[in-house]
N, C-alpha and C positions, 0 to 999 in steps of 0.2 A: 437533501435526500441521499439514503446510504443505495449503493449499488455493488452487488458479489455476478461478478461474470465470468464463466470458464470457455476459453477456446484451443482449439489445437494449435499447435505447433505451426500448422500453414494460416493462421490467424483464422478460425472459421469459430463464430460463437457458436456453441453448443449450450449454455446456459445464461440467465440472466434474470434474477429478481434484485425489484429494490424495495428498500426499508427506510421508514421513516427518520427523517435528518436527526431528530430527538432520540431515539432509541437508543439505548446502552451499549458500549463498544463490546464488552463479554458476553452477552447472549448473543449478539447476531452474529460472532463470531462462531459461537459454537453450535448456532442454529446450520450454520451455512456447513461447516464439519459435517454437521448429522444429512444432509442433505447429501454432500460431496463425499459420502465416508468410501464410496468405493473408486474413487480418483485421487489421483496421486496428485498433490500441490504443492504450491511455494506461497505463500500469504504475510507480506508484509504484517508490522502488525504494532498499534498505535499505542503511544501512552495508559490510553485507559484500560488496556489490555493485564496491565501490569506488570510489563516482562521487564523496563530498569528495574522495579523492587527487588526481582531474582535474579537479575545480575549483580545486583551488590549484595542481598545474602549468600548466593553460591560463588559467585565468583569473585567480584572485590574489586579488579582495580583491571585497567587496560593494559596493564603488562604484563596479564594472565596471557591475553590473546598472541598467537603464534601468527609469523606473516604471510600470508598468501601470496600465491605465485597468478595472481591473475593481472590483466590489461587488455583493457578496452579496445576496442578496432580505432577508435580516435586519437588512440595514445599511441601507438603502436610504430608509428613514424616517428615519434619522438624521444631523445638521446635517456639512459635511465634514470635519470636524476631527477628529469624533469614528468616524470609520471606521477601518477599518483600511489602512494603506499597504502596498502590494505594487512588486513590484517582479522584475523576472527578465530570463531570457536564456534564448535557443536555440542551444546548439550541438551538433557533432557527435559521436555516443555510439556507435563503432563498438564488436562484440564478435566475439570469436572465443573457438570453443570447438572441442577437438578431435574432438568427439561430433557437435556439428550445424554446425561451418564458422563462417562469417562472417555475421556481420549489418549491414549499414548503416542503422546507427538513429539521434535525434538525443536530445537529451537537455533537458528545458526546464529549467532551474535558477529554483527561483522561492522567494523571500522577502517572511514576511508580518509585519508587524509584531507582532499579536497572538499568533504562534506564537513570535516571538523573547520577547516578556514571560513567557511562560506555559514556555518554558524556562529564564530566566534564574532565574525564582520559585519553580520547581521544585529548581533548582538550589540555592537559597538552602535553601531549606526539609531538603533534605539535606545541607548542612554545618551546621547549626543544631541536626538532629540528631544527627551524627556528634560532634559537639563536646559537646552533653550527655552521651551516654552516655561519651566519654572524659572527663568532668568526672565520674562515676560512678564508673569505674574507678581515679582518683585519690582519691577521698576513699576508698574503700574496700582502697586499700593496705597491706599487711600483713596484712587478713583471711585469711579460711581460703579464698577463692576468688585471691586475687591475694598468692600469700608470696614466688614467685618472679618474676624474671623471665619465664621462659617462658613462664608464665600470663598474663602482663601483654602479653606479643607476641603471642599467641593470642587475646586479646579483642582485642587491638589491630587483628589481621588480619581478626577479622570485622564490622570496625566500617566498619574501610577496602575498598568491594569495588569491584569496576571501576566502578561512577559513579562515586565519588571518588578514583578512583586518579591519587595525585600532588597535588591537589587543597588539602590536609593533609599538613604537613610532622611528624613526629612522632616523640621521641627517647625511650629508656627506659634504662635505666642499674640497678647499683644502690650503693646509698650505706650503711655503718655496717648491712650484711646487711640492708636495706631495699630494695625496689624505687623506683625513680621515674620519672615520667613528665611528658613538658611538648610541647606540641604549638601551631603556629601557621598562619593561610591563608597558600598559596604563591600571591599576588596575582599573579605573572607567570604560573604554571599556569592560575589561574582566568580570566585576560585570553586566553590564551591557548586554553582550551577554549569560551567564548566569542565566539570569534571568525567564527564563522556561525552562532551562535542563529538561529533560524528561519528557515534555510536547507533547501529538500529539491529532490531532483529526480526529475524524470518523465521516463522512457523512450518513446521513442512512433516507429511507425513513420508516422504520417501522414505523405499528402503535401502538396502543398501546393493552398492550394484555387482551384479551378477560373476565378477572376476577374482573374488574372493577377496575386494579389499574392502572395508568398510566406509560409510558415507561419511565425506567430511563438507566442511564449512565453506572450500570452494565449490564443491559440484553446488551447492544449493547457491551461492549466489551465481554461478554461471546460468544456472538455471532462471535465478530470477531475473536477469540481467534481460531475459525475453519479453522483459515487462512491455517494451512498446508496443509488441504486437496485439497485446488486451488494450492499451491505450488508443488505440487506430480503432479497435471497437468500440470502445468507447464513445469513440468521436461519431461513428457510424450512426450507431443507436438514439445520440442525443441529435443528431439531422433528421433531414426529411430521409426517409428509406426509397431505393428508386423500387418501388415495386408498385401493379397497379390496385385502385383504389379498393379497399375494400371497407366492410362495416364490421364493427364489432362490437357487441354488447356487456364487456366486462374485461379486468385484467387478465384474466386467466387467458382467455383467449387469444389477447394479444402475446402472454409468454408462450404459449403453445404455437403460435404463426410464428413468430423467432426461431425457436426451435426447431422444426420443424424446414423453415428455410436453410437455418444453419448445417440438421443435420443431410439435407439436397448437397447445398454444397460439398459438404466435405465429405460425400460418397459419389456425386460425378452424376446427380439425378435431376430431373427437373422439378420444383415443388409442386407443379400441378400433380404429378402421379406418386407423392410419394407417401400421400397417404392410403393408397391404395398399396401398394407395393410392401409398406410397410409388414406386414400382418404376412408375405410369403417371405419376408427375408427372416422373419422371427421363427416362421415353420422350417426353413431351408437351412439358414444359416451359415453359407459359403457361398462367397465372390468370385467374380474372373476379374483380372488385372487386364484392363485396354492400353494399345500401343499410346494413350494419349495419357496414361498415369491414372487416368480414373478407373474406380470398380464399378465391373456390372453384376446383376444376377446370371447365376447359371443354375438354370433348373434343368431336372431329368427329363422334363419333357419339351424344353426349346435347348437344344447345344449349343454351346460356344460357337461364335461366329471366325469367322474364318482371320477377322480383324483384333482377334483376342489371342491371348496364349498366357498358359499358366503363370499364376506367380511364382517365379523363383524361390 
């Protein structure tokens, strides 16, 4: 199952639909835009999106990318060397979709060093296995599991699956009613899938901020770097919810009680009343700031309590 969630900044979900684990990475991407078109986001955003294509027709190679001045709170104690180097670019990431129209979004393309090792290692670590188990299948030739060929391209093909596809060049034959097998890395494949290790990009409608300088590629990953706090909902959502029991006859209903609680929270109200409450804050439309950091209403006809004072 795919799942699009938005929360604020003090971690409080305000949104949450999920979609089908099958479903297409571009439509529900641009489903979710059309949904979220009046909130400002940061949206990682996956292969099937398409965004390496248009980094190698617009932009070309990683030493387009200029280096960012960012560091993590974990790195922060350690000497510069030993940080990890970033680096990235903002450009322009239009979309169209025949469902919700056009988008004008930009796109931060950012590379980190430590995500480029940690896939090159990974990558290592699965032709290392892919090569022993075909190291397996050759000594065990002529058994009762590998007599034929056929058999020998059938283990062959589950050894080989789209991470390493092409990756391993691998030839079987058979010899004197023997099968055979002999296999080698295709260094120009491997150079070549290699070629933006720890590369990824961020989608984001941000504008630009208000000081007169224009948005670059660190404000959006500073921004997305708050990923954990949608991650900790996450983790919220797929638990038991501590709230008490209720019944519900449909999904709608259950994203409407999320909601709903979320938006309690992150206005300082309890969810029993806030559907009631709802409908004079839409009529009224301004809050009082409580000494406790939460908003209350302030209507014309109950005043601010003595325990409130404007917002600044």
């Amino acid at each position: 199952m795919k799942t699009l969630q938005a929360a604020t900044h003090s971690g409080v979900s305000v949104y949450f639909r999920p979609r089908n684990g099958s479903s297409s990475e571009l439509p529900a991407f641009t489903a979710a835009i059309e949904v979220l078109a009046a909130a400002r986001f940061v949206v990682p955003l996956r292969a099937g999106a398409g965004w390496a294509e248009r980094f190698d027709a617009g932009i070309g190679t990683l030493d387009a990318l200029g280096n960012l001045d960012y560091c993590s709170q974990r790195e922060q104690r350690l000497p510069p060397a030993g940080r990890t180097r970033w680096k990235g670019l903002l450009a322009p990431f239009p979309v169209d979709d025949p469902a919700t129209g056009h988008h004008d979004l930009r796109a931060a393309y950012i590379w980190s060093s430590e995500e480029a090792a940690t896939v090159a290692a990974a990558r290592e670590r699965a032709l290392a296995r892919a090569e022993e188990a075909l190291t397996r299948i050759r000594n065990g030739l002529g058994g009762r599991s590998c007599k034929t060929r056929k058999q020998v391209d059938a283990k062959t093909a589950r050894i080989l699956g789209p991470p390493l596809d092409g990756l391993i060049t691998v030839a079987t034959g058979t010899r004197a009613g023997k099968p055979w097998i002999s296999w080698a890395r295709d260094s120009g494949a491997i150079a070549a899938a290699s070629r933006l290790d720890g590369l990824y990009a961020l989608a984001t409608n941000l504008p630009d901020p208000g000081d007169g300088r224009p948005l670059t590629a660190v404000d959006v990953l500073k921004t997305y770097k708050d990923q954990w706090i949608i991650e900790q909902r996450h983790r919220d959502l797929k638990q038991t919810l501590r709230i008490r029991p209720v019944f519900l006859h449909n999904d709608d209903r259950i994203e409407a009680l999320i909601a709903v609680i979320g938006l309690a929270r992150m206005l300082g109200v309890k969810p029993r009343s806030m559907l009631t409450q709802l409908g004079e804050w839409t009529r009224l439309g301004f809050f009082t700031r409580t000494d406790y950091g939460t908003y209350a209403l302030n209507t014309p006809s109950r005043p601010a309590s003595s325990t409130t004072e404007p917002d600044p």
